[in-house]
C-alpha positions in Angstrom: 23.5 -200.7 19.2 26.1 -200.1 22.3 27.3 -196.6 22.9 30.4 -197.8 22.0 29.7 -199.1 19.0 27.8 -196.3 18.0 30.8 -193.3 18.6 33.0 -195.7 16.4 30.5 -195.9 13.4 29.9 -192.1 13.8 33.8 -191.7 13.7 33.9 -193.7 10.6 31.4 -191.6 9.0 33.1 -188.5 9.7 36.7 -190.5 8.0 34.5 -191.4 5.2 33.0 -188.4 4.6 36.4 -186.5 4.5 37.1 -189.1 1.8 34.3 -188.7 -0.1 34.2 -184.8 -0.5 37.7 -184.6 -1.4 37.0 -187.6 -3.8 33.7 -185.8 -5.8 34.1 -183.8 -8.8 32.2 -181.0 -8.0 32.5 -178.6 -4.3 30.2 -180.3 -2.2 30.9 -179.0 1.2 32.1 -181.8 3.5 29.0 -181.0 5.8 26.3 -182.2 3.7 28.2 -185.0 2.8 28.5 -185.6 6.5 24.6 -185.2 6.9 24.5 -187.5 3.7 26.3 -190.1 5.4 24.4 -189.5 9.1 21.1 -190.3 7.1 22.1 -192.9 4.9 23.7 -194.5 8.7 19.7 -194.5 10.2 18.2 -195.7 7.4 20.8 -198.8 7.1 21.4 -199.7 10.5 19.7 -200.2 13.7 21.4 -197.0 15.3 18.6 -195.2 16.8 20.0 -192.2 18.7 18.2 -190.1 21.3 19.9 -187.4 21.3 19.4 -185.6 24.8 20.3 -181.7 24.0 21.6 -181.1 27.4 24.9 -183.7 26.9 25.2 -182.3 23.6 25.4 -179.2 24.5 27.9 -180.2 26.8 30.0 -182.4 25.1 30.3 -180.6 21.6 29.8 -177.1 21.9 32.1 -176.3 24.9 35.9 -177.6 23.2 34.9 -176.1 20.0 33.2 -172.7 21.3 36.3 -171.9 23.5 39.0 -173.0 20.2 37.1 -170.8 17.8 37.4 -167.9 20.3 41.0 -168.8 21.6 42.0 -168.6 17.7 40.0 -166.1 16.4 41.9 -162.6 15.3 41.5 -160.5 17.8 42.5 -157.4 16.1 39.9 -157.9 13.4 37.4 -158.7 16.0 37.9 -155.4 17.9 38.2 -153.6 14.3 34.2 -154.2 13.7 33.3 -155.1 17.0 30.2 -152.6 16.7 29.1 -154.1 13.2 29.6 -157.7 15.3 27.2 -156.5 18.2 24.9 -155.3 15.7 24.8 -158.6 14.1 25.0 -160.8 17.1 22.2 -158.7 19.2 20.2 -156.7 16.9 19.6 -158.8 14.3 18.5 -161.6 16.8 16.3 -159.4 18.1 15.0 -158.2 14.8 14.7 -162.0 13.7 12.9 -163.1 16.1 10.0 -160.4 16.2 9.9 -160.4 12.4 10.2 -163.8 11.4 8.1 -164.9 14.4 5.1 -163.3 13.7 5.7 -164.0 10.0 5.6 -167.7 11.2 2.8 -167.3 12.8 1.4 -165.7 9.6 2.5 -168.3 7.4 0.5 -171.2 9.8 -2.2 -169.6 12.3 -2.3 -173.3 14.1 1.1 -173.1 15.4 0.7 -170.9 18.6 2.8 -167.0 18.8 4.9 -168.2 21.4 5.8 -171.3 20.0 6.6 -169.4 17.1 8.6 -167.3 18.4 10.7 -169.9 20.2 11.6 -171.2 16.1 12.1 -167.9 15.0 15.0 -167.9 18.4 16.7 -171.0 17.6 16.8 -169.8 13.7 18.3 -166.6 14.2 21.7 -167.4 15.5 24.6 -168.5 13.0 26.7 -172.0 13.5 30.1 -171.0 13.9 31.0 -174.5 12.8 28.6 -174.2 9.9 30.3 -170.9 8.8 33.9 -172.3 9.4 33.0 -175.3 7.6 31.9 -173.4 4.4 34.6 -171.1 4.1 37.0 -174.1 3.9 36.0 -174.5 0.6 34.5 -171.2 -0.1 37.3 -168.2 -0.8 35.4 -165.9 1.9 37.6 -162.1 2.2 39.0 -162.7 5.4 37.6 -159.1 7.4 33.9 -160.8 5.9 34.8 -163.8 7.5 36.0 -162.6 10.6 32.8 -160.3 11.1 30.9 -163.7 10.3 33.2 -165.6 12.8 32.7 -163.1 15.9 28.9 -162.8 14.8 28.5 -166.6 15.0 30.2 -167.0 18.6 28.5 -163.8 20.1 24.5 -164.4 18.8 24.0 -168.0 20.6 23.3 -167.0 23.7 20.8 -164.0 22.6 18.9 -166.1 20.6 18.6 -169.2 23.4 18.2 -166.5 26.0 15.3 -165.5 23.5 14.6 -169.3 23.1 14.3 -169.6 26.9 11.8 -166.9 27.5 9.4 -168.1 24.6 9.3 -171.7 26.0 8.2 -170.0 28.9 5.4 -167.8 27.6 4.1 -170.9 25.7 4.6 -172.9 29.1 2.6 -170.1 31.6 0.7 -167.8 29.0 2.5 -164.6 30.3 5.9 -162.7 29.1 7.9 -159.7 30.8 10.3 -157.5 29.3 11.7 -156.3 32.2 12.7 -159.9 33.7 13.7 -160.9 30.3 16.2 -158.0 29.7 17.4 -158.7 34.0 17.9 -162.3 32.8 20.0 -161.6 29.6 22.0 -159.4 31.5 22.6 -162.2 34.2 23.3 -164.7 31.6 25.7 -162.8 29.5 27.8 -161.0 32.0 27.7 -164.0 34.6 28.8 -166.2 31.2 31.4 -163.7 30.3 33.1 -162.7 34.0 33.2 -166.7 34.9 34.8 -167.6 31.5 37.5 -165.3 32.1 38.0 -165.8 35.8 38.0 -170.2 35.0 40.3 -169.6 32.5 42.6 -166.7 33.9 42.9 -168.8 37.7 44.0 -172.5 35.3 45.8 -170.6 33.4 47.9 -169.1 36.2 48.1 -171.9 38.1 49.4 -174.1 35.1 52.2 -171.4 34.4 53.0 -171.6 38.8 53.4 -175.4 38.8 55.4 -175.2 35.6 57.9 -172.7 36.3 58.6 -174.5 40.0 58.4 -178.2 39.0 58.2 -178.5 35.5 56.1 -179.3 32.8 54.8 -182.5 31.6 53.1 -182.4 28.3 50.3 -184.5 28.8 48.9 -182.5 31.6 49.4 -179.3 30.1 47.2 -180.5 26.6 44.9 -182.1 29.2 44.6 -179.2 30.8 43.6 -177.0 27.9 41.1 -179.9 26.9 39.1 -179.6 30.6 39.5 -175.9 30.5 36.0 -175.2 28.3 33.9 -177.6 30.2 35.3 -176.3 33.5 33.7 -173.0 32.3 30.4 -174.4 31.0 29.9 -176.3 33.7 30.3 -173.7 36.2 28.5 -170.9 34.5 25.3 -173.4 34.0 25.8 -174.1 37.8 25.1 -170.7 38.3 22.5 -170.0 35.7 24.2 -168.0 33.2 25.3 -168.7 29.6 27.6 -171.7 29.6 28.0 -171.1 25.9 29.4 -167.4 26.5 31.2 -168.8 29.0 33.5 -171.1 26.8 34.4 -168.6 24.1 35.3 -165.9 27.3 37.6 -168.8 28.6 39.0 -169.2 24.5 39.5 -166.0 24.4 41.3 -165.4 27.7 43.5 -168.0 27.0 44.9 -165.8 23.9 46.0 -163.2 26.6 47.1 -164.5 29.2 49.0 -167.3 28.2 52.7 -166.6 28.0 55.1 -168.3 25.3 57.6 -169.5 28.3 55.0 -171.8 29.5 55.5 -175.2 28.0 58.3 -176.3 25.8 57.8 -175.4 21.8 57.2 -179.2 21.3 54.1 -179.2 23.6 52.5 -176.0 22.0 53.0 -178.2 19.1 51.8 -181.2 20.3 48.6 -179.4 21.8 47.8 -177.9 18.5 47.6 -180.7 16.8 45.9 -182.5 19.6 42.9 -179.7 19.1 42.9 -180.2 14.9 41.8 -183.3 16.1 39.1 -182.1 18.5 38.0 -180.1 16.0 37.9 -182.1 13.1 36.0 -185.1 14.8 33.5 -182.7 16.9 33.0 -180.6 13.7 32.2 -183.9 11.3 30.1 -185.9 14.4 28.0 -182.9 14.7 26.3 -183.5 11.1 26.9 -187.0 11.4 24.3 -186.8 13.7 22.2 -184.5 12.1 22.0 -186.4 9.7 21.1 -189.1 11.6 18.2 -187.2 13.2 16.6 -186.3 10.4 14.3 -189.3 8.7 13.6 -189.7 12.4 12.6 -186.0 12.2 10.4 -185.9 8.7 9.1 -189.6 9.6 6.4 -187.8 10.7 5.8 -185.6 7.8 2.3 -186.9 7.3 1.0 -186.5 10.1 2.8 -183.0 11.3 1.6 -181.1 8.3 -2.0 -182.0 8.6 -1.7 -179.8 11.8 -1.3 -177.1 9.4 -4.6 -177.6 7.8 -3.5 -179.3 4.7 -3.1 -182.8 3.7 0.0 -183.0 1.5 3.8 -183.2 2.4 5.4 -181.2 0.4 3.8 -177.7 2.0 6.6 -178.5 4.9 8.8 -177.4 1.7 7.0 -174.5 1.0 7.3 -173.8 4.5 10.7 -174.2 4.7 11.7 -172.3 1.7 9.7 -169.6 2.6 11.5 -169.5 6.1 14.8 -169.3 4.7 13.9 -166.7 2.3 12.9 -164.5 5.2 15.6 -165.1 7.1 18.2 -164.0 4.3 16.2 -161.2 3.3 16.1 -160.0 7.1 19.7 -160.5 7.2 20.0 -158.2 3.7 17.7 -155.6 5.3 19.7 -155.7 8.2 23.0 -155.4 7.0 22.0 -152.9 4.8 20.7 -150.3 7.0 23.3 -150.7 9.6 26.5 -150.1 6.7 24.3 -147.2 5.8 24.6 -146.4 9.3 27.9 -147.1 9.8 28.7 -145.0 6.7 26.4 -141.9 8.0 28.4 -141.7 11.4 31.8 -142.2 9.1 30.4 -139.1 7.0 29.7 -136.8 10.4 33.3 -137.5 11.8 34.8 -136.6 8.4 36.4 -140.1 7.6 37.0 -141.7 4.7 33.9 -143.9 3.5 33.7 -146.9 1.1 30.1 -147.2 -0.1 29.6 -151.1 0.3 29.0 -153.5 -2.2 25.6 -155.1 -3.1 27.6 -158.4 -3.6 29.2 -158.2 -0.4 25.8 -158.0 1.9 24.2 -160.4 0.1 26.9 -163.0 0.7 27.2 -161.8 4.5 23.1 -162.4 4.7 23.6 -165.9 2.8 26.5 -166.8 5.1 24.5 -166.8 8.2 23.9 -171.0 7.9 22.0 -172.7 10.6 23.5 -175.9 12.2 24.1 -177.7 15.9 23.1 -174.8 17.6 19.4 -175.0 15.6 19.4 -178.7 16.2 19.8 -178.5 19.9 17.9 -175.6 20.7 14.8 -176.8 19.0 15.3 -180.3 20.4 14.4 -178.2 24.2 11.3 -178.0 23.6 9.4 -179.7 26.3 6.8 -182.5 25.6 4.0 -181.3 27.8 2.9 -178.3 28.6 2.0 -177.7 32.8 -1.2 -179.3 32.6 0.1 -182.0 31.1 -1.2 -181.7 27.6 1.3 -182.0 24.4 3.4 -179.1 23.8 1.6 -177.7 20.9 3.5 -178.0 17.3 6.4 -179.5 18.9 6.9 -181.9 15.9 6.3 -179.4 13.3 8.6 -176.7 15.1 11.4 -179.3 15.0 10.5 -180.5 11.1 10.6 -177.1 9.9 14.0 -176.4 11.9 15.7 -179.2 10.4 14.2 -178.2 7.2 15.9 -174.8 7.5 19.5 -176.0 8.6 19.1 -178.0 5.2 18.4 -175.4 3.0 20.9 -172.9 4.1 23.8 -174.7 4.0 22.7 -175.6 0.2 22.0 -171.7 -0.6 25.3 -170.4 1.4 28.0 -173.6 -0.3 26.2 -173.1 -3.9 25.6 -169.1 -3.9 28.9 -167.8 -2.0 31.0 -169.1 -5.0 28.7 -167.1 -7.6 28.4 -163.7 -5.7 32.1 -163.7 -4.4 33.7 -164.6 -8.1 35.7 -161.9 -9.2 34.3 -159.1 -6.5 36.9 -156.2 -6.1 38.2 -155.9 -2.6 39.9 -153.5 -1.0 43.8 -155.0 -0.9 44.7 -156.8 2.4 48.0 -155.9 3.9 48.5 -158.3 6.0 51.8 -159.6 3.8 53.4 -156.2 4.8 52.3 -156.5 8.4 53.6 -159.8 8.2 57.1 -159.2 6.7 58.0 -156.1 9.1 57.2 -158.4 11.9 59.6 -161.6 10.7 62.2 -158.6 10.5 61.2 -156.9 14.1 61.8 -160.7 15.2 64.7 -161.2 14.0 66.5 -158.0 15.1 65.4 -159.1 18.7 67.1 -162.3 18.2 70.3 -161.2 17.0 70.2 -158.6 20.0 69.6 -161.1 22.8 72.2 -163.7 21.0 75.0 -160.9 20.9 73.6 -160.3 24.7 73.8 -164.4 25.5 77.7 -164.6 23.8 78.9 -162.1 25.6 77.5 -163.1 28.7 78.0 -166.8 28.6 81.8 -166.3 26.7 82.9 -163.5 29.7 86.3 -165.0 31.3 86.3 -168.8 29.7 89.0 -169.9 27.9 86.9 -171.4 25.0 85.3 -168.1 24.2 86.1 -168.1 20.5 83.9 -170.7 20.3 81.1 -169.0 21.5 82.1 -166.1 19.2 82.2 -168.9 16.3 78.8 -170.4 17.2 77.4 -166.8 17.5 78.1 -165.7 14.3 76.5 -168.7 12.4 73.5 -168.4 14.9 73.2 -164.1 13.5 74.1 -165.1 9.9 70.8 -167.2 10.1 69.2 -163.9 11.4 70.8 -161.5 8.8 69.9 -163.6 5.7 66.2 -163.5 7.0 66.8 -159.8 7.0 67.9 -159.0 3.9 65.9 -161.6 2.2 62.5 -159.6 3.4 64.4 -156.2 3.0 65.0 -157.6 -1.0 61.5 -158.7 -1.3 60.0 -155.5 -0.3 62.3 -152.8 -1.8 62.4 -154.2 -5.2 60.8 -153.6 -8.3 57.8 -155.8 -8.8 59.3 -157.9 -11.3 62.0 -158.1 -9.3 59.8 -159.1 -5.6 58.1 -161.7 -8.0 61.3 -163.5 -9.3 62.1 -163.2 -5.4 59.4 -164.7 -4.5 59.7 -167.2 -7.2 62.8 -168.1 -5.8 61.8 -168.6 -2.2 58.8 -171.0 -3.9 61.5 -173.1 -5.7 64.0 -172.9 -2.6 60.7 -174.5 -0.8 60.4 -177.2 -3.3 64.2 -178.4 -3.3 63.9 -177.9 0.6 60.7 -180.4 0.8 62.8 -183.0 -1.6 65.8 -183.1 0.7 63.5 -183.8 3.4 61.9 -186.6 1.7 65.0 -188.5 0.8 66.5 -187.5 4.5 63.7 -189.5 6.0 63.5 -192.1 3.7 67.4 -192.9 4.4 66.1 -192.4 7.9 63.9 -195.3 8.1 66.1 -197.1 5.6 68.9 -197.4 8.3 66.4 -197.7 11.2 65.1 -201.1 9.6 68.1 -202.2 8.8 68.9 -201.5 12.6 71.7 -199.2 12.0 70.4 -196.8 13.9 68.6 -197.6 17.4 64.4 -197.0 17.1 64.5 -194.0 19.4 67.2 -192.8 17.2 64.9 -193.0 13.6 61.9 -191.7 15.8 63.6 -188.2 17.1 65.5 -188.0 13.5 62.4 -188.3 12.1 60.5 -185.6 13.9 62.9 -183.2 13.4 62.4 -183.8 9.5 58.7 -183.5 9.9 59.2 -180.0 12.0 61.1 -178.6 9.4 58.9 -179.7 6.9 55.9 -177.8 8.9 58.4 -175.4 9.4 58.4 -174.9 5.4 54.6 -175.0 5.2 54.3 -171.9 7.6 56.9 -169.5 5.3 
């Protein structure tokens, strides 16, 4: 099948399998339906895709790397950012010494350094994985933010660790010293050129812009290119072109100022990248799935290299994997909260002793996904002298294996072990409310500021006085409708708020019949096309607009 042929059935697949999951009965995440549907594409079809791990790497991971970290909290992610370090280099570390020998263990014939280089490619967490599962999974949000920052920080320790195990297995030897000297290369070269591609297109854009304008195409095009402008030149270099995108993401969240662009091509962008994501997200299982009875054709002959004769040890082998892994996650987590609560204790702070429930969801949230896929798929095919790379075929069986499973165990146990868990109340909805107010206040200062400027010596200043006034009512009814809200009794801040839900309602009805009399009069040419088309928009805005309050 064409190339092009084969992007459009994968694109179908991923419409599909949005369909389908929101279609089923039960919570089936929409990833293993989209892995469902990649498999059930191989086995029907001549698609046979070799999937080369250095354009996938490329062409996936950069755009959606550099969104998660240009959207992720940043206040939450500086609030644990020593639990997050923990998680994205410790427990690598620990992972890949523990379950690497323990792999090694579990099948003598599959050479130390070989496992060790599975053990690397199963620690890290998919950041799409996770943000897939806690769509449909009601994750606390300071969990899933640890979970989020964990996910973005570990790929490049465990592929750094993935890197130096090929090697071993490649030459025979390993050294610590030039393995730390490299990670540091890697991580800080990743991180300072991320920030420098970003911060230089970022201040360029906002140059051109405020001197000759701004064109909305180019400046969503530009954000598009900025992640593989990153990855590309950090992996020119040698460093982490992974590290390198979410650096960039998260520059972009700084240094980006609200003048540059009009609101309608903020708006236009963002939806331009829930498109990126969605399709990247969905054609990343799509073709996992895909790769996999391409993967376990092989089953036969793979597990006879382990000395027995029957399939099904692979699944013995793969349970017992992700067993390990969780429970090293548990041990992990664990220890360091214990930790974390010791120091907490010595400084005389306040301590919450943490719940069981809690670390055992954060050690079944750590799902494997592309990031498994493609690192495994590095392995080389020959070793130096030319010979096969030993338990290539089995390394990549079990990996797949493993990505399987724990996406089952995180979508089906989360639900159970989160259900009615006590949490510590979020106060975000206060945070939220004295900011709408600090808002508003600055608006009605700078529009009595604009009225009195703009009305100074013209003869049609009571206009301007007119059209102020209705512009600060707007402002003041905000006001007091957040002052009501949080002063009152809470029967009365419920009946409030049941108010502002109905007010929402009638507000989405008017809307509806607005834009239906819209295109009633647009096709009955009443109104010119352009007309209907700019009416329209602003009905959908305000409708967004609703969705947001």
């Amino acid at each position: 099948m064409e190339p092009i042929s084969i992007v459009l059935v994968m694109l179908l697949a991923v419409v599909l399998s949005g369909v389908l999951s929101r279609m089923l009965p039960w919570a089936l995440p929409l990833p293993l339906v989209q892995i469902a549907f990649g498999a059930l594409i191989a086995l029907v079809t001549d698609v046979n895709i070799e999937l080369n791990p250095e354009i996938f790497f490329l062409l996936f991971l950069p755009p959606l790397l550099f969104l998660d970290g240009w959207r992720i909290p940043k206040d939450g992610l500086f609030r644990d950012i020593g639990t997050i370090l923990e998680l994205a280099l410790g427990l690598v570390a620990f992972t890949v010494i523990g379950v690497g020998l323990f792999i090694h263990w579990l099948i003598p014939s599959m050479p130390i350094a070989v496992a060790f280089a599975l053990a690397a490619v199963l620690a890290p967490t998919d950041p799409i994985a996770v943000s897939a599962i806690a769509a449909r999974v009601p994750i606390p949000k300071r969990l899933m933010h640890i979970l989020e920052g964990e996910a973005l920080l570990n790929d490049a320790s465990g592929l750094v660790c993935l890197r130096f195990a090929i090697a071993a297995a490649l030459t025979g030897t390993f050294s610590a010293g030039n393995a730390a000297l490299t990670f540091l290369w890697l991580a800080l070269g990743g991180l300072a050129i991320g920030i420098a591609v970003a911060w230089a297109i970022t201040r360029a854009k906002g140059w051109v812009s405020e001197r000759y304008g701004n064109d909305p195409g180019s400046f969503i095009l530009i954000s598009l290119l900025i992640p593989f402008a990153a990855y590309l030149a950090a992996e020119h270099v040698h460093c982490s072109g992974i590290l390198a995108a979410v650096a960039a993401g998260f520059t972009m969240s700084f240094v980006e100022k609200p003048s540059q662009g009009a609101a309608v091509s903020r708006i236009r962008r963002d939806v331009v990248w829930d498109m990126v994501q969605f399709a990247a997200n969905g054609a990343i299982f799509v073709l996992l799935g895909e790769q996999l009875p391409g993967i376990f054709q092989g089953a036969v002959d793979t597990v006879q290299l382990t000395g027995h004769h029957e399939p099904w040890w692979l699944g013995i082998y793969v349970l017992a994997i992700t067993a390990l892994l969780a429970s090293a996650r548990f041990v992990w987590v664990w220890v360091s909260l214990r930790f974390t609560t010791f120091r907490a204790k010595r400084k005389g702070q306040p301590t919450v002793r943490p719940n069981w429930r809690i670390i055992a969801a954060t050690s079944l949230a750590g799902a494997k996904g592309a990031i498994t896929l493609a690192g495994i798929l590095t392995l080389p095919l020959a070793l130096s002298d030319g010979t096969d790379f030993p338990a290539r075929d089995l390394a990549i069986c079990l990996a797949a294996g493993v990505i399987i499973v724990s996406l089952i165990a995180a979508s089906l146990g989360l639900p159970l072990l989160l259900k009615n868990l006590d949490l510590p109340p979020e106060h975000e909805d206060e945070a939220h409310d004295a900011a709408r107010t600090r808002a508003a206040e600055a608006a009605i200062r700078a529009v009595e500021q604009a009225q009195h400027n703009l009305a100074d010596g013209r003869v049609d200043a009571d206009l301007y006085a007119q059209a102020g006034l209705r512009v600060m009512a707007y402002y003041r009814q905000r006001i007091d409708t957040i002052a009501f809200g949080g002063n009152a009794s809470p029967e009365d801040a419920a009946s409030a708020q049941r108010l502002r839900d109905i007010e929402r309602e009638l507000f989405r009805v008017g809307i509806g019949a607005e834009r239906e009399e819209i295109l009633f009069l647009g096709r009955r040419q009443d109104i010119h096309n352009e007309t209907m088309q700019k009416l329209i928009r602003e009905a959908d805005l305000m409708e967004a607009r609703l969705a947001l309050r």
